[in-house]
C-alpha positions in Angstrom: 95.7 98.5 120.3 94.1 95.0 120.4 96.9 92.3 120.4 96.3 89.5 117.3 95.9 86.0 118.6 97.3 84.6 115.4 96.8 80.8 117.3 93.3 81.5 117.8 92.4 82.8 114.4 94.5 79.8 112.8 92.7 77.1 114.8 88.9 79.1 114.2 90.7 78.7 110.1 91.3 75.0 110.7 87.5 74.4 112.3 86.4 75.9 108.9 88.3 74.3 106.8 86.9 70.8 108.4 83.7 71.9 107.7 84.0 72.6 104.3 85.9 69.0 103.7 82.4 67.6 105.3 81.1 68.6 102.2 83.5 68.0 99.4 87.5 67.1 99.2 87.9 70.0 96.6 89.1 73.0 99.1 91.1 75.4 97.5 92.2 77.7 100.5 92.2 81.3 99.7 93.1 83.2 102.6 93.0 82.1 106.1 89.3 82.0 106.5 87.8 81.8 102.7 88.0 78.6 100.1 86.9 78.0 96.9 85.1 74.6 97.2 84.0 72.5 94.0 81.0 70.7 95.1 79.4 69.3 91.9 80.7 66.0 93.0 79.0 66.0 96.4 75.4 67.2 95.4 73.5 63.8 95.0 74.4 63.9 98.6 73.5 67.4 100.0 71.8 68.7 97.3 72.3 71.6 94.6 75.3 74.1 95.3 72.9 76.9 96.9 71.6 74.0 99.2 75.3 73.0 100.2 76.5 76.4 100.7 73.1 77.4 102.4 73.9 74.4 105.1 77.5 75.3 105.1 76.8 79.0 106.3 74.4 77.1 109.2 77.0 74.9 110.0 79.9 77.8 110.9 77.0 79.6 112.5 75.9 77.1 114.7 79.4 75.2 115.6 81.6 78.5 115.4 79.2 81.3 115.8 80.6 83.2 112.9 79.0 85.1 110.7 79.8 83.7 106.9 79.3 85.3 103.5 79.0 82.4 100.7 79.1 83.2 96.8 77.6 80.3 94.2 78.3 81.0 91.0 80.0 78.4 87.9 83.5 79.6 88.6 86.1 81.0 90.9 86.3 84.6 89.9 81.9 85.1 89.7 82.6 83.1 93.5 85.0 85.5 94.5 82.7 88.5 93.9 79.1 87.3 94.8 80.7 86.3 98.4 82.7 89.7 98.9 79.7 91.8 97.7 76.6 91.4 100.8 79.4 91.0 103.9 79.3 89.9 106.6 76.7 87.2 106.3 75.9 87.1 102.5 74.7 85.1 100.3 74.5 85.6 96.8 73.8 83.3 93.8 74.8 84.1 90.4 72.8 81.7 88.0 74.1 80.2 84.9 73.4 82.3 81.9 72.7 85.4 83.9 76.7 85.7 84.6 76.5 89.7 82.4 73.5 90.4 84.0 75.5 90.4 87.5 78.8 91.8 86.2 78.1 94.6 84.0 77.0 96.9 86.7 79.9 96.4 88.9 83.3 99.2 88.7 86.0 97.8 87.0 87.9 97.4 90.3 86.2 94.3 91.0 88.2 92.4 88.1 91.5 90.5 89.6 94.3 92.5 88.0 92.6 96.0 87.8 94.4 98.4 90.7 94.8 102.0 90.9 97.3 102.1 87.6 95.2 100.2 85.7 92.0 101.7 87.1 93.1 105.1 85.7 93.9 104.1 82.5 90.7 102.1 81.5 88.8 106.1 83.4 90.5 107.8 80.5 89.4 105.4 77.9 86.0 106.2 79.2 85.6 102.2 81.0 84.2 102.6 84.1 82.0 99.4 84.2 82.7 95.9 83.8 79.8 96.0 81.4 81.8 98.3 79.3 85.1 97.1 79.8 83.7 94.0 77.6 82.2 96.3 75.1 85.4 97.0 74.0 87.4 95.5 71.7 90.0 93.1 73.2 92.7 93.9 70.7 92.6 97.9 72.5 92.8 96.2 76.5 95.7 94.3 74.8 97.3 96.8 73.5 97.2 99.4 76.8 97.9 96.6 78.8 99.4 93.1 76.8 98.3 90.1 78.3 96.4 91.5 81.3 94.4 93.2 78.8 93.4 89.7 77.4 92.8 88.2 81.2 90.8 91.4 81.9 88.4 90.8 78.9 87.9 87.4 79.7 87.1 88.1 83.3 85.1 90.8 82.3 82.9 88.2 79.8 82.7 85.6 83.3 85.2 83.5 81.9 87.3 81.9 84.6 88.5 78.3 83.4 90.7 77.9 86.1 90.1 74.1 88.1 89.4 74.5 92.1 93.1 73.1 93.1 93.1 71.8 96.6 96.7 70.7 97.3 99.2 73.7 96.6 102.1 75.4 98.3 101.5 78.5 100.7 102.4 81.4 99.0 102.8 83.2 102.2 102.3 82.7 106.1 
């Protein structure tokens, strides 16, 4: 059994953190070392958001000698997924316009919301796929699973409207 060194991972969290801000003032923490950053403000500075996130991966290599995975895409949840899919180290784009093209393959599991439960009940409608689970008919995820079902359709369509917020309470420590 390795001891945590919850001091050393917090300060490793905060050297992160001041790299991303060199880049743009919209951090949205996510975790203690990932962030959703908005950087369409900073780009006439350091270039498109693949550029920024390309130098931001160099930066926590060089300074920290971390390994980081980066996801680009036009909104939080596409974000989320390109950076958890090529770990450690990753770096995957997902272009405007090709948003399907990058979801539909992907298992359900990948949408925010779906768990075991709801894992199960979208196998025995047959929805294995995030390509299929927006085939279907919204009114049916709404009616197995009320307003999830709604959120899950959207997510499943790459529609994620939700603002990076940098300033909010910790929901836990």
């Amino acid at each position: 059994v390795v001891r945590p060194r919850m001091s050393h991972y917090a300060d490793i969290a905060r050297q992160i953190r001041e790299i991303f801000h060199r880049y743009t003032p919209l951090v949205e923490p996510l975790s203690l070392d990932e962030a959703f950053l908005d950087v369409a403000g900073s780009q006439k500075l350091f270039g498109d958001a693949s550029d920024i996130g390309r130098q931001i991966q160099a930066t926590i290599r060089d300074e920290l000698d971390l390994a980081a995975s980066v996801g680009v895409a036009g909104n939080k949840f596409l974000a989320k997924i390109a950076s958890d899919l090529e770990k450690p180290n990753g770096f995957v784009v997902v272009e405007p316009g090709n948003e399907q093209e990058f979801l539909d393959p992907l298992p359900v599991g990948r949408i925010w919301g779906v768990g075991k439960a709801a894992g199960q009940v979208l196998a025995r409608l047959g929805i294995e796929t995030i390509g299929q689970l927006r085939a279907v008919d919204e009114e049916l995820l709404r009616s197995h699973f009320g307003q999830s079902g709604e959120q899950m359709w959207r997510l499943a369509n790459g529609i994620d409207k939700r603002s990076v917020v940098p300033d909010h309470a910790a929901k836990s420590i």
